[in-house]
KENUPA-788004 format. One record per residue (C-alpha): y, x, z. Coordinates in steps of 0.02 Angstrom, whole numbers, padded with zeros to 5 digits. Example, Ala and Ser with C-alpha at 12.3 -4.5 7.8 and 13.67 -1.06 7.14 Angstrom:
<pt><v>-00225</v><u>00615</u><w>00390</w></pt>
<pt><v>-00053</v><u>00684</u><w>00357</w></pt>
***
This chain:
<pt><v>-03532</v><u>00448</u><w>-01604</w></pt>
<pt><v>-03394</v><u>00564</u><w>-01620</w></pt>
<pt><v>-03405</v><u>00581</u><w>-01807</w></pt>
<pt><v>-03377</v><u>00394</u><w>-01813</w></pt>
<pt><v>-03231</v><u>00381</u><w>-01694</w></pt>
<pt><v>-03162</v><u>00529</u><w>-01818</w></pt>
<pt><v>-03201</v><u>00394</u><w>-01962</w></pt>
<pt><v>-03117</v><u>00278</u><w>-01887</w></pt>
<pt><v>-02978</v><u>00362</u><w>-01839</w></pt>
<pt><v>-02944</v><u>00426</u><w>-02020</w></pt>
<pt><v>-02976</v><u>00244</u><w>-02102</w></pt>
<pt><v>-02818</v><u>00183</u><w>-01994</w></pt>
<pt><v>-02709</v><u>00326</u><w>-02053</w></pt>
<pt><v>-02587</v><u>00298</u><w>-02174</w></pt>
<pt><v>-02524</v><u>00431</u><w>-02343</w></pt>
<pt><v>-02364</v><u>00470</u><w>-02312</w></pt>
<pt><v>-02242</v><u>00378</u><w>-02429</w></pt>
<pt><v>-02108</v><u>00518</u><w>-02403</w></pt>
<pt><v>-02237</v><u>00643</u><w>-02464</w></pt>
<pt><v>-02266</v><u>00538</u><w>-02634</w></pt>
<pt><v>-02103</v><u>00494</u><w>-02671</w></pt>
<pt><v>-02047</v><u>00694</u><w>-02649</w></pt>
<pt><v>-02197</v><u>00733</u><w>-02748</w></pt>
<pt><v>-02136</v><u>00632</u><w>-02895</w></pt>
<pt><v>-01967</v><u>00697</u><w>-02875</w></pt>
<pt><v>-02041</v><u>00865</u><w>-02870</w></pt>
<pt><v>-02139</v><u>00859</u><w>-03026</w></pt>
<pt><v>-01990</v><u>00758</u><w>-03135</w></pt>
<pt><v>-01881</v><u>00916</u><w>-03077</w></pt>
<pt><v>-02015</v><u>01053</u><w>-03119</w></pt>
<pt><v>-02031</v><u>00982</u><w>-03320</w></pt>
<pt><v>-01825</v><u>00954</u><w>-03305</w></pt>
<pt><v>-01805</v><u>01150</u><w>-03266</w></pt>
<pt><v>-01962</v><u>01217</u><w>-03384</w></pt>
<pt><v>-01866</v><u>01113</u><w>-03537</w></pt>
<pt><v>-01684</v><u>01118</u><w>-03507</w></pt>
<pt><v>-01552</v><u>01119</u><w>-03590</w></pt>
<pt><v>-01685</v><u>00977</u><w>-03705</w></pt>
<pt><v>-01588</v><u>01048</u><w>-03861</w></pt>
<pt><v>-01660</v><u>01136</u><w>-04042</w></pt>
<pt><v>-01823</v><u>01064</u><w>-04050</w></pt>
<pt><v>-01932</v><u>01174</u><w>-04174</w></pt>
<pt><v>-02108</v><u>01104</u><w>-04222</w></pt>
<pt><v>-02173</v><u>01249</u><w>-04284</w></pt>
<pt><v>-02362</v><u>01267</u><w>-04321</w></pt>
<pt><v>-02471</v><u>01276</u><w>-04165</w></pt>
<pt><v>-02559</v><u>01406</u><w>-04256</w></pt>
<pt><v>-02448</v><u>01533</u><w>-04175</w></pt>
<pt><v>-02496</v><u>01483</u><w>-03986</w></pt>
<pt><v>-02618</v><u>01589</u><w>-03934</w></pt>
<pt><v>-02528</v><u>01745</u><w>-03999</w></pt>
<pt><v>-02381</v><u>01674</u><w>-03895</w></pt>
<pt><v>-02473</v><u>01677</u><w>-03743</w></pt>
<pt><v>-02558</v><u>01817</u><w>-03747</w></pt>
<pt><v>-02381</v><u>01918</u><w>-03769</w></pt>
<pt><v>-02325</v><u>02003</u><w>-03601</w></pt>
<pt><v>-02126</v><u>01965</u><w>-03579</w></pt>
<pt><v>-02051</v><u>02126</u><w>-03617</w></pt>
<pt><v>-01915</v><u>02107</u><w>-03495</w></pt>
<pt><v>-01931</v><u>02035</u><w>-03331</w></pt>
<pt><v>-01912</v><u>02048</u><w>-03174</w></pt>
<pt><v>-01985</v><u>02061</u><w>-02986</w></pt>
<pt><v>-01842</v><u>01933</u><w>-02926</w></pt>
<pt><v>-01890</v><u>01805</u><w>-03061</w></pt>
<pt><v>-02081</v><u>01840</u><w>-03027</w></pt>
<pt><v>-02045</v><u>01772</u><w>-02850</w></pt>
<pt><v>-01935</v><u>01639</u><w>-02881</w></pt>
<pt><v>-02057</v><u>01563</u><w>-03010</w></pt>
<pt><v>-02214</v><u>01591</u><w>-02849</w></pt>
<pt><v>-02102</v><u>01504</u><w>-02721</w></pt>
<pt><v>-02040</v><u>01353</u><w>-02864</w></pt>
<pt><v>-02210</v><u>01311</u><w>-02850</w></pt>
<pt><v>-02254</v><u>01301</u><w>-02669</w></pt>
<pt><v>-02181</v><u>01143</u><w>-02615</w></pt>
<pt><v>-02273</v><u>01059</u><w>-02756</w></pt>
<pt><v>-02450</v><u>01136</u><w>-02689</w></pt>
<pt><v>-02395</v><u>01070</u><w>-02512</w></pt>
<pt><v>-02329</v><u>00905</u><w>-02557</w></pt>
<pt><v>-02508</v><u>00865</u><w>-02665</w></pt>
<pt><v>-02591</v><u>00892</u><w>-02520</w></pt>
<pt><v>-02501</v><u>00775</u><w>-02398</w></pt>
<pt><v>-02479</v><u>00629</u><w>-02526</w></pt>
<pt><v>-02672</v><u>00642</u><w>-02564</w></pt>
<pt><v>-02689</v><u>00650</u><w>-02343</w></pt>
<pt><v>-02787</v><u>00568</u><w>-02287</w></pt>
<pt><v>-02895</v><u>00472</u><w>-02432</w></pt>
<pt><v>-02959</v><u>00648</u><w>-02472</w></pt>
<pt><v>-02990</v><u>00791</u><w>-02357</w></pt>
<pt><v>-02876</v><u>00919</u><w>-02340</w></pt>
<pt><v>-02962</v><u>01086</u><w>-02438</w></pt>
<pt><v>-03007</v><u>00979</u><w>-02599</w></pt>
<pt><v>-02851</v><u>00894</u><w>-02595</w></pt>
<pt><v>-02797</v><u>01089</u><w>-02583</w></pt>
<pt><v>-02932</v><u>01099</u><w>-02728</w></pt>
<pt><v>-02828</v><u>00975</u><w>-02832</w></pt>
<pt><v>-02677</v><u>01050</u><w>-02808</w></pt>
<pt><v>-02705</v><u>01198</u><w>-02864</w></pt>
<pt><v>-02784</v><u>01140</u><w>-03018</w></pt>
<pt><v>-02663</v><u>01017</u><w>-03067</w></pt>
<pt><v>-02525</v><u>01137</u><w>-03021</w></pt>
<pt><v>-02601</v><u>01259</u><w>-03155</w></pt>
<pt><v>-02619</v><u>01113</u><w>-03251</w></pt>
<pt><v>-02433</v><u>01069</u><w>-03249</w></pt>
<pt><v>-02371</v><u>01241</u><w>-03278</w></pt>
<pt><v>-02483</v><u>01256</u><w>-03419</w></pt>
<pt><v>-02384</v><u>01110</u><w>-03508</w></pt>
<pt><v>-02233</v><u>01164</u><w>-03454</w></pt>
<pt><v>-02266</v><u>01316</u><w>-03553</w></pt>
<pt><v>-02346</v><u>01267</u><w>-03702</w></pt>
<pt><v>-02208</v><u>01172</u><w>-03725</w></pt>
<pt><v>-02058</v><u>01302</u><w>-03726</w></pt>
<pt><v>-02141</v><u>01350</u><w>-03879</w></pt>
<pt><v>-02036</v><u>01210</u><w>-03966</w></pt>
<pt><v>-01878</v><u>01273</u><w>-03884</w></pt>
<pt><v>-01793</v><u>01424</u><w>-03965</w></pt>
<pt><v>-01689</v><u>01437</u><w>-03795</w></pt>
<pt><v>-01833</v><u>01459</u><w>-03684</w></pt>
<pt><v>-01974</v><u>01590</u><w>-03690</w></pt>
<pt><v>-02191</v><u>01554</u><w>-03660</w></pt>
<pt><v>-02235</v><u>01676</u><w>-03535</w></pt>
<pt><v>-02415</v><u>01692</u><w>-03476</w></pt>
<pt><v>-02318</v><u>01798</u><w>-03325</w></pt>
<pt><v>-02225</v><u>01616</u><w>-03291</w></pt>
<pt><v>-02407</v><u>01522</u><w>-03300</w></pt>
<pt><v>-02466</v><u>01647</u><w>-03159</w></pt>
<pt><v>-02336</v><u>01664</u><w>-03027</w></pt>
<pt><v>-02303</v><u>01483</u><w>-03054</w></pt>
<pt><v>-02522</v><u>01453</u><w>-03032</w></pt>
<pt><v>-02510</v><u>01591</u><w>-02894</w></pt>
<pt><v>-02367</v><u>01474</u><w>-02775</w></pt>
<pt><v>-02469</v><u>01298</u><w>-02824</w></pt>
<pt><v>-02623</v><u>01391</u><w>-02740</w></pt>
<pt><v>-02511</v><u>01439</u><w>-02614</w></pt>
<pt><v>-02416</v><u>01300</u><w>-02569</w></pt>
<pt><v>-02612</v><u>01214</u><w>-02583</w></pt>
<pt><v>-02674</v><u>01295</u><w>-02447</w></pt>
<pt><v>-02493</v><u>01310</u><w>-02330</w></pt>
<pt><v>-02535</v><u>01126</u><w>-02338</w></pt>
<pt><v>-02702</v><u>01109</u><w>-02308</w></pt>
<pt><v>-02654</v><u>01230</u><w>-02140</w></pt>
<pt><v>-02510</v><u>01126</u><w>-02098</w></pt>
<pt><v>-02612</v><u>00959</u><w>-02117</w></pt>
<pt><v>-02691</v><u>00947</u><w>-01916</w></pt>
<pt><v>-02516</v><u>01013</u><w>-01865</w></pt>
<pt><v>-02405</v><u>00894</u><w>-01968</w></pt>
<pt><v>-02502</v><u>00751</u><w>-02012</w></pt>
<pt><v>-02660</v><u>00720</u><w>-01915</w></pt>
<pt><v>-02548</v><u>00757</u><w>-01741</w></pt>
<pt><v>-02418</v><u>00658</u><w>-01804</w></pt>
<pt><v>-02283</v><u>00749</u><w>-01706</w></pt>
<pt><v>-02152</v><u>00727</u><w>-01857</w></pt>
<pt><v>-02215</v><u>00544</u><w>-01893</w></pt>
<pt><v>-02211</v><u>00509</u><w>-01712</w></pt>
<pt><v>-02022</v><u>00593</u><w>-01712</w></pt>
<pt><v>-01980</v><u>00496</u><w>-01867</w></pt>
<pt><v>-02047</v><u>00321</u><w>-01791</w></pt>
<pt><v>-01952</v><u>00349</u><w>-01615</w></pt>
<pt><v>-01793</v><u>00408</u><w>-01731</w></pt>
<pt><v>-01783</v><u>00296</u><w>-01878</w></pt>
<pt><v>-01779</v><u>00132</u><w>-01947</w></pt>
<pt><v>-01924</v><u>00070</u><w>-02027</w></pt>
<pt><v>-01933</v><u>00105</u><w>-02233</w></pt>
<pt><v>-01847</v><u>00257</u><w>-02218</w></pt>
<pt><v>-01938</v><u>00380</u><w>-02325</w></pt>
<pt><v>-01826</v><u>00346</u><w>-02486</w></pt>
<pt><v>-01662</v><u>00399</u><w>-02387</w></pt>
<pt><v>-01737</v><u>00536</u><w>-02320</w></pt>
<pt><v>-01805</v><u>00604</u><w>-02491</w></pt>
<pt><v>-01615</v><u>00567</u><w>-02531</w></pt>
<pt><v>-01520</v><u>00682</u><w>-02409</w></pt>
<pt><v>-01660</v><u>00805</u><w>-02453</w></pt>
<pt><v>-01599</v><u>00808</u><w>-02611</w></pt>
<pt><v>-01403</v><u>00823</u><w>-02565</w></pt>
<pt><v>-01451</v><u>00975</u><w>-02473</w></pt>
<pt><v>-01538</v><u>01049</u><w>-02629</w></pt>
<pt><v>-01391</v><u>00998</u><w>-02742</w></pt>
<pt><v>-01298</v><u>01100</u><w>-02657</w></pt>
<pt><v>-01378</v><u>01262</u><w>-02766</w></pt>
<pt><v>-01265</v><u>01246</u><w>-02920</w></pt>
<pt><v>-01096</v><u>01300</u><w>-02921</w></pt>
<pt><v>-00965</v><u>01126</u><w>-02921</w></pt>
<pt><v>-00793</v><u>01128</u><w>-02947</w></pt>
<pt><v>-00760</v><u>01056</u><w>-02787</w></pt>
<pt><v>-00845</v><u>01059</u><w>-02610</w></pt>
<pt><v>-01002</v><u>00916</u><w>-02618</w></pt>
<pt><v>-00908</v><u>00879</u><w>-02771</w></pt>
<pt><v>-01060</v><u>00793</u><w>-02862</w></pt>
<pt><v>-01083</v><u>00659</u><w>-03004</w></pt>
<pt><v>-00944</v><u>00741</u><w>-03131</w></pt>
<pt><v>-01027</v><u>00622</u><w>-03284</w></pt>
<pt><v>-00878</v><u>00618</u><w>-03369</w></pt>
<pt><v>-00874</v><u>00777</u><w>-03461</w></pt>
<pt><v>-01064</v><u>00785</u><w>-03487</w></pt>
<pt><v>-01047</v><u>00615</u><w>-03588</w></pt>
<pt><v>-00877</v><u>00685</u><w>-03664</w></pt>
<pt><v>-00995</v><u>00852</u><w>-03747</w></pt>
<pt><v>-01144</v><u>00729</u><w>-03794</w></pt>
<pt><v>-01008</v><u>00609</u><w>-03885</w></pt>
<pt><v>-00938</v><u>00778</u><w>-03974</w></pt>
<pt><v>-01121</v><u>00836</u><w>-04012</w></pt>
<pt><v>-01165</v><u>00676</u><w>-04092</w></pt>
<pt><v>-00996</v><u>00617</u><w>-04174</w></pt>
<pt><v>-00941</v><u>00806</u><w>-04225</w></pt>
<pt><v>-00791</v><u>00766</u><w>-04151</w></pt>
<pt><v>-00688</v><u>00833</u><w>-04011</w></pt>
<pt><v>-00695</v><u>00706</u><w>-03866</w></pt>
<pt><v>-00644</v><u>00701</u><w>-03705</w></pt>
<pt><v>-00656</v><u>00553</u><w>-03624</w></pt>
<pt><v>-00545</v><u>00596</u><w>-03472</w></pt>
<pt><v>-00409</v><u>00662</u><w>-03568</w></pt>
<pt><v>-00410</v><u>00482</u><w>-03645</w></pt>
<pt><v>-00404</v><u>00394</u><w>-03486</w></pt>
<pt><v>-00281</v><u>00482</u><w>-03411</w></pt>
<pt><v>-00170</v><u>00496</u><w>-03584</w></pt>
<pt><v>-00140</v><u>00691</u><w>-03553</w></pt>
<pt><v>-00084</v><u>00682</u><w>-03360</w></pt>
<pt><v>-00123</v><u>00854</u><w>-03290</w></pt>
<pt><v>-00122</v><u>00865</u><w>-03119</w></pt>
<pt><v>00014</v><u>00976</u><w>-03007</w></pt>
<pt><v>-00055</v><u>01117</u><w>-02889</w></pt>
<pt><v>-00042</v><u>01002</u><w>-02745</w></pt>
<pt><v>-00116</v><u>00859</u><w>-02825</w></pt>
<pt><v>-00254</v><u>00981</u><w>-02855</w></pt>
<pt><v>-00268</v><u>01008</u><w>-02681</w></pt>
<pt><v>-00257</v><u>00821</u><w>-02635</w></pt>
<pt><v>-00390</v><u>00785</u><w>-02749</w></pt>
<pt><v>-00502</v><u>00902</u><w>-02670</w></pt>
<pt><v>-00475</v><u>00826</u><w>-02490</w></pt>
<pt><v>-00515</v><u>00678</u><w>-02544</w></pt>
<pt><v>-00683</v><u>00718</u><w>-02644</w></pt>
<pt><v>-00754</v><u>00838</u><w>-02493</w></pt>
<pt><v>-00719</v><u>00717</u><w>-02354</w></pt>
<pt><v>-00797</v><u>00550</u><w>-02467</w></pt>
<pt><v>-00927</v><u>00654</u><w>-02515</w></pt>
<pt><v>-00959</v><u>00722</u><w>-02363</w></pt>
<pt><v>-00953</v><u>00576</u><w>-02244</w></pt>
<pt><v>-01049</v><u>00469</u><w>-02361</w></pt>
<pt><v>-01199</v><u>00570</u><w>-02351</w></pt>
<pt><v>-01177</v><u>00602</u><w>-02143</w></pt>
<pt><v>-01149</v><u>00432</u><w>-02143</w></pt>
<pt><v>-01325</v><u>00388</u><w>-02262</w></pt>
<pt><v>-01402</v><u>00500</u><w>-02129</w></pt>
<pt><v>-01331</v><u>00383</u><w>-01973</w></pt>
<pt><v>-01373</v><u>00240</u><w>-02051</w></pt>
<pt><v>-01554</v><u>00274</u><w>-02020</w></pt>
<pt><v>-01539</v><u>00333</u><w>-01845</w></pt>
<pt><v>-01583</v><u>00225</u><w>-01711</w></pt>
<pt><v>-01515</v><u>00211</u><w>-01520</w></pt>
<pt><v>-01649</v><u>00337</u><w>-01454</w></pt>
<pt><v>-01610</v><u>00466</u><w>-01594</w></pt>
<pt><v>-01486</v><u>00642</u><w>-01570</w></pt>
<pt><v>-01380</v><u>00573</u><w>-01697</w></pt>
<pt><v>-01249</v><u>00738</u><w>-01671</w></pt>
<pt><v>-01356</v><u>00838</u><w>-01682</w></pt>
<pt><v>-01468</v><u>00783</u><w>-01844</w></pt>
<pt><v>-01309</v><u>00745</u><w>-01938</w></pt>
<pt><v>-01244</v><u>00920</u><w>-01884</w></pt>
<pt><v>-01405</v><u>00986</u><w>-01922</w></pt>
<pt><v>-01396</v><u>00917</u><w>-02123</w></pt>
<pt><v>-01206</v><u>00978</u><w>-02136</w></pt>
<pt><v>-01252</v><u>01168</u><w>-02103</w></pt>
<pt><v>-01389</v><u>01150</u><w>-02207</w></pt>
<pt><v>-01302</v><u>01094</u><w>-02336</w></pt>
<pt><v>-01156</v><u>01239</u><w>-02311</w></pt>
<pt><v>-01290</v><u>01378</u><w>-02279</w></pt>
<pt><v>-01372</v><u>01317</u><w>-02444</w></pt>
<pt><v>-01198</v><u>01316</u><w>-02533</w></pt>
<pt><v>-01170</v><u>01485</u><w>-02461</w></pt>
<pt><v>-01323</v><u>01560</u><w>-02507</w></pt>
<pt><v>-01314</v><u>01508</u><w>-02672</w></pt>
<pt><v>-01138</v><u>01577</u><w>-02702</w></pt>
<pt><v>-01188</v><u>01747</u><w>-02659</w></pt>
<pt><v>-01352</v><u>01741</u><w>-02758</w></pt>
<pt><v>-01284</v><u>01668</u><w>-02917</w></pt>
<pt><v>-01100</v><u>01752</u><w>-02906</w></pt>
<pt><v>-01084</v><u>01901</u><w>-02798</w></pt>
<pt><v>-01090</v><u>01920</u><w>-02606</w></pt>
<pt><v>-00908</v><u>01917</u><w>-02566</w></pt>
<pt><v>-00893</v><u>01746</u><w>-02651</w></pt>
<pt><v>-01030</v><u>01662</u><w>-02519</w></pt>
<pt><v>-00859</v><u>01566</u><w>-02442</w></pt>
<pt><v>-00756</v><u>01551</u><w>-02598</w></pt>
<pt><v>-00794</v><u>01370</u><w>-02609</w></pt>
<pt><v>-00711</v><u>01349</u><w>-02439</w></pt>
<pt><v>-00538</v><u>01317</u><w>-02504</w></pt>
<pt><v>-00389</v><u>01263</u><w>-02387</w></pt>
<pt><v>-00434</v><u>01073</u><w>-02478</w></pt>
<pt><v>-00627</v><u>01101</u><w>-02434</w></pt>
<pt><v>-00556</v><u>01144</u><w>-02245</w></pt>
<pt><v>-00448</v><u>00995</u><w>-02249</w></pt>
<pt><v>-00578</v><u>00873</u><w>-02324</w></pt>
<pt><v>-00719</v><u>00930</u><w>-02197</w></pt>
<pt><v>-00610</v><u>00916</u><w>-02048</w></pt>
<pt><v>-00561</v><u>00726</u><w>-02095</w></pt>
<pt><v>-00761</v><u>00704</u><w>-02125</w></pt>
<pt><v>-00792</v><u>00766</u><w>-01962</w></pt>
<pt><v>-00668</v><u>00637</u><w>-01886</w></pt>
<pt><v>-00723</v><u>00487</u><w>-01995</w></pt>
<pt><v>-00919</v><u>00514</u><w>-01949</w></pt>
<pt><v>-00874</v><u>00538</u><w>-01789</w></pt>
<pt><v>-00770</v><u>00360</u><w>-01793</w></pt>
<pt><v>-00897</v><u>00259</u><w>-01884</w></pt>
<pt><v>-01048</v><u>00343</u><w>-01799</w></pt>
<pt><v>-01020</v><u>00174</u><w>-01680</w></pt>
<pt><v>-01043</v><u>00063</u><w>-01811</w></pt>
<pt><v>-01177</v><u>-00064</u><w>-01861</w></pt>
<pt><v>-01307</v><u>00000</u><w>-01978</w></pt>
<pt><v>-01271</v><u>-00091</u><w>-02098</w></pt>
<pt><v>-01087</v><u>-00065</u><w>-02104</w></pt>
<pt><v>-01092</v><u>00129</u><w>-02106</w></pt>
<pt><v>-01187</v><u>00109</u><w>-02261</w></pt>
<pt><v>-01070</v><u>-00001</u><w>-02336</w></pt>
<pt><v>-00948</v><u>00120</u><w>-02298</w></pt>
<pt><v>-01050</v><u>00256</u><w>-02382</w></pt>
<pt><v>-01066</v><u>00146</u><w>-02535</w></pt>
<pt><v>-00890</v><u>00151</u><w>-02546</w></pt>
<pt><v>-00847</v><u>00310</u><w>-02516</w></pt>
<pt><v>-00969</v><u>00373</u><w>-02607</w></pt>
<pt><v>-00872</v><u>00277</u><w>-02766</w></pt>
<pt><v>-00708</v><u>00349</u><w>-02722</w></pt>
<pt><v>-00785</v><u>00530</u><w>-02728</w></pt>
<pt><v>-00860</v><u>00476</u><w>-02901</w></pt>
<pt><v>-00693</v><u>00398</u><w>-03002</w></pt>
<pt><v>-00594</v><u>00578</u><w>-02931</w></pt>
<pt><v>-00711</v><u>00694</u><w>-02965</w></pt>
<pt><v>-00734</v><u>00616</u><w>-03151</w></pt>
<pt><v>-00539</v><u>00593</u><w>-03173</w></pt>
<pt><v>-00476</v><u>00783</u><w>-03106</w></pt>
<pt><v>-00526</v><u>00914</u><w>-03222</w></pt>
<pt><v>-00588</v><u>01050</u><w>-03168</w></pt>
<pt><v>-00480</v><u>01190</u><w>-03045</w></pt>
<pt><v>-00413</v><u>01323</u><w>-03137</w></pt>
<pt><v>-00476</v><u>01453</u><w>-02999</w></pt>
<pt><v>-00671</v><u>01392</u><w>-03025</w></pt>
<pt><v>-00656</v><u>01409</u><w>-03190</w></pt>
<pt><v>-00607</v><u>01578</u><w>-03180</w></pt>
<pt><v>-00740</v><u>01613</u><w>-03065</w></pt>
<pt><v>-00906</v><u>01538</u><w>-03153</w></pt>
<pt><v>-00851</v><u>01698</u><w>-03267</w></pt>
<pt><v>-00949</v><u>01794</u><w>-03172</w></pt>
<pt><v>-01105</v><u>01669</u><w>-03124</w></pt>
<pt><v>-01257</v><u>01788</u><w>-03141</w></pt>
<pt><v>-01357</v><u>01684</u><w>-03254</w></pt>
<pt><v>-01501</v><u>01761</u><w>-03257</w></pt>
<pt><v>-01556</v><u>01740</u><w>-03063</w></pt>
<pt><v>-01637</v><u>01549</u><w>-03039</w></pt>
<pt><v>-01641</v><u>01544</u><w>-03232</w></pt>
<pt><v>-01780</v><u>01425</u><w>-03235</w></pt>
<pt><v>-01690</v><u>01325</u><w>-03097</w></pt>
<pt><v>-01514</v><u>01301</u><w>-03155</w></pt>
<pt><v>-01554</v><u>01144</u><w>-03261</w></pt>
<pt><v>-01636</v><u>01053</u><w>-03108</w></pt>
<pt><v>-01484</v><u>01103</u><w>-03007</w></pt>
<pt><v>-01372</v><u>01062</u><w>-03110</w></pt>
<pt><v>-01457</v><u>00895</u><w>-03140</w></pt>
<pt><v>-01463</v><u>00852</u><w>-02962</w></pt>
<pt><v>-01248</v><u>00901</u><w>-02931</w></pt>
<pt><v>-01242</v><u>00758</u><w>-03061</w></pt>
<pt><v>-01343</v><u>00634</u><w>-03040</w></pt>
<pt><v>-01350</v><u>00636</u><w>-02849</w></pt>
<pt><v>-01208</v><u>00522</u><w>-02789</w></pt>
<pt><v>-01285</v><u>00383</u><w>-02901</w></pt>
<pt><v>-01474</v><u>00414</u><w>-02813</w></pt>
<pt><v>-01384</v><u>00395</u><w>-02676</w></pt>
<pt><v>-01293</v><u>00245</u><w>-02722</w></pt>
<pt><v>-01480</v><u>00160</u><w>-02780</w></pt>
<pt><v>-01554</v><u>00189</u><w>-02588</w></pt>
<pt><v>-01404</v><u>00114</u><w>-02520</w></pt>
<pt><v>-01420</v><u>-00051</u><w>-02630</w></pt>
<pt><v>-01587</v><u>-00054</u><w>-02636</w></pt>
<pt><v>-01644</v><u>-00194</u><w>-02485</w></pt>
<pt><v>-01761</v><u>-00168</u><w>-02348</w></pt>
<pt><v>-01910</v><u>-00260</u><w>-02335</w></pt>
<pt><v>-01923</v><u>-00379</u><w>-02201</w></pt>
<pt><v>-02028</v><u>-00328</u><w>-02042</w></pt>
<pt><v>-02177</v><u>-00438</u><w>-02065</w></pt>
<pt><v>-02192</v><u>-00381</u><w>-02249</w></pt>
<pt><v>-02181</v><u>-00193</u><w>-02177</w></pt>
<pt><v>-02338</v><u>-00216</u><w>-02060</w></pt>
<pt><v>-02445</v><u>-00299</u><w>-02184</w></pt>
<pt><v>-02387</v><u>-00198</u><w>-02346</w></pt>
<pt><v>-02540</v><u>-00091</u><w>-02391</w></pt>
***
């Protein structure tokens, strides 16, 4: 009798949605890091493989070693909750760990048609070692998170309904965080990325914001303008992304103050890690200061506003932040700085990183477009 009320109880559960969509996002940024920069394709004979593999990296490192066992963790976990509850928890753990090897394995084969990145039988192992990991962190963590439903039931009495792709969203922002910008939350440059693929193709010198602004360079103080301007649209757009899917019986203060200091704590950490220690705060410029403070008061302002108007005002600041940040080259001072970016610590994770400070604003700008389904479609959607 029991076993069947368990049944039952299991055959009206839901997968998570957030779980599937991070997975996906997961995976895409896993192959973006194991093949950037995507340049100098070599398809050499395959003959050469196993010889490849079998070679121990001569140099490496026990920081690397770590940082390619933790890459993998979240993947492990998130197999295991997308795959919850249609399959039980240890052989979704089972799966996970097998596909994780699985993906790693291709990842590495792979490189070998990349003269900028090495096949390492080390990399297949510590990244194996965190997919088994993460697999059974998340086969642990399944009765807590999933079959209690403490964060679901959090997430139902704190959110709208068809949430899952915002929240996967402002993940992401926090994550973007990692590589080094120009600017504070100063993400989506495009401009100069398409400027360097133009050159590359064309063989000629482009620059496509030199052209649009016909050789204005900016003053000190317009410098500093410019920065206001990008941190606090930024800024607010994404607090403001985060409000939008609060509801009345939510801590909005303190979940939106919650994602800020993650998002500084993240930008700190990675400062010291990929420049030195004593540049953690470098990025907190008097125009970072100023641009924060006006966030603070604008999401504080609009925090009374309809849902639907805070994000239309996220939409459009959000846009602002884009056409500055793609029309102000970069500050002098970062420039001078990235000299010393240790480029050898998160190696393997400076292409997703840097992918993610680009692309982000415009992810951001999808969810906010993107309509949600009406209520009766919600409750009968499958």
């Amino acid at each position: 009798m029991q076993a069947a009320t368990n049944a039952d109880a299991v055959s009206t559960m839901r997968s998570s949605p957030f779980a599937r969509a991070s997975l996906v996002a997961y995976v895409f940024l896993i192959f973006y890091a194991s093949w950037f920069p995507f340049t100098g394709w070599q398809f050499n004979s395959w003959a050469t493989l196993p010889d490849v593999i079998r070679q121990w990296p001569r140099y490496w490192s026990g920081f690397d070693a770590a940082v390619n066992v933790i890459g993998y963790i979240p993947y492990g976990i998130l197999v295991v909750f997308a795959l919850y509850p249609h399959i039980t928890r240890w052989r979704a753990a089972l799966l996970a760990s097998i596909s994780g090897a699985f993906i790693s394995a291709t990842a590495e084969i792979v490189q070998i048609l990349l003269p900028s990145r090495v096949t390492s039988l080390l990399d297949f192992l510590t990244n194996t070692s965190g997919a088994i990991t993460g697999a059974i962190l998340g086969a642990l963590l399944t009765p807590l998170i999933l079959e209690k439903g403490r964060l679901q039931l959090l997430r139902k009495q704190w959110t709208h309904k068809e949430s899952s792709r915002e929240i996967l969203v402002l993940g992401l922002w926090i994550m973007a965080q990692i590589y080094p910008q120009a600017y504070l939350f100063g993400l989506g440059q495009l401009l100069p990325l398409i400027s360097q693929t133009l050159s590359e193709l064309m063989g000629l010198d482009i620059d496509l914001v030199t052209l649009i602004l016909q050789g204005f360079e900016p003053s000190a103080e317009e410098y500093l303008l410019s920065e206001t301007i990008i941190t606090a649209c930024s800024c607010t757009g994404a607090l403001l992304l985060c409000l939008s899917l609060l509801n009345r019986h939510a801590p909005k203060t303190a979940l939106t103050g919650l994602l800020l200091i993650a998002a500084l704590t993240v930008k700190a950490l990675a400062s010291a890690l990929l420049f030195k220690p004593e540049y953690a705060f470098a990025w907190l410029t008097p125009g970072a200061r100023g641009g924060l403070l006006i966030s603070l008061i604008m999401v504080y302002g609009f925090s009374f506003a309809p849902s639907v108007a805070q994000r239309r005002l996220a939409l459009l600041l959000l846009g602002i932040s884009l056409v500055v940040i793609n029309l102000v080259s970069d500050n002098p001072y970062f420039a001078a700085t990235m000299q010393t970016w240790v480029q050898g610590k998160f190696l393997n994770f400076n292409g997703a990183a840097q992918f993610l400070s680009i692309f982000w604003p415009y992810l951001a700008i999808w969810a906010l477009l993107r309509k949600t389904r009406p209520a009766h479609q919600q409750a009968t959607a499958p």
